[in-house]
N, C-alpha and C positions, 0 to 999 in steps of 0.2 A: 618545657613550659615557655609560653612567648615569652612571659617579662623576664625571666632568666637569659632571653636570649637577645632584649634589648637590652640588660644591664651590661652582657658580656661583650656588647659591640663597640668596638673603637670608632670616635668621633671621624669624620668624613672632613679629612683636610682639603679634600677636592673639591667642595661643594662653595659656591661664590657665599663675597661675603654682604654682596645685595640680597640673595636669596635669603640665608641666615638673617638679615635682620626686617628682610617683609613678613618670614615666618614669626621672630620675637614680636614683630607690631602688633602683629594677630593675635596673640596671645597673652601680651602682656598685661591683661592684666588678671588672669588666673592665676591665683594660688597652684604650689604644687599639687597638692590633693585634687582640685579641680582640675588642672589638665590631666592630670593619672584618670581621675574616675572620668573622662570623658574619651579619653583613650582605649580606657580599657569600655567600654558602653559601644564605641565606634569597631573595635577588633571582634568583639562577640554580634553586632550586628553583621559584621562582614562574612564571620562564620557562618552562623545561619543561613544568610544570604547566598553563598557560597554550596552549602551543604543543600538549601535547595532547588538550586540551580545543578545539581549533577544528580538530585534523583530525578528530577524531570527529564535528562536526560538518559537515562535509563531505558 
């Protein structure tokens, strides 16, 4: 399951720590609950999107 496998993944100490906080800006001020349900809103459009873009190409 994706969020099983975003839970399971160790933080990215490689990632700058400008990038990390233009990401928090962006977001700050969502509650947890609202970046999750937008997350997950944004990974099931991707799906779809995704799923049909390879029957088209069929």
């Amino acid at each position: 399951l994706w969020a099983k496998r975003i839970f399971k993944t160790k933080p990215n100490r490689a990632i700058s720590e400008d990038f990390k906080t233009d990401v928090k800006t962006i977001f700050h001020h969502l509650t947890k609950d609202e970046l999750i349900e937008k997350m997950l809103a944004d990974h099931l459009q991707e799906s779809v999107l995704s799923t049909n873009t390879s029957e088209k190409s069929k």
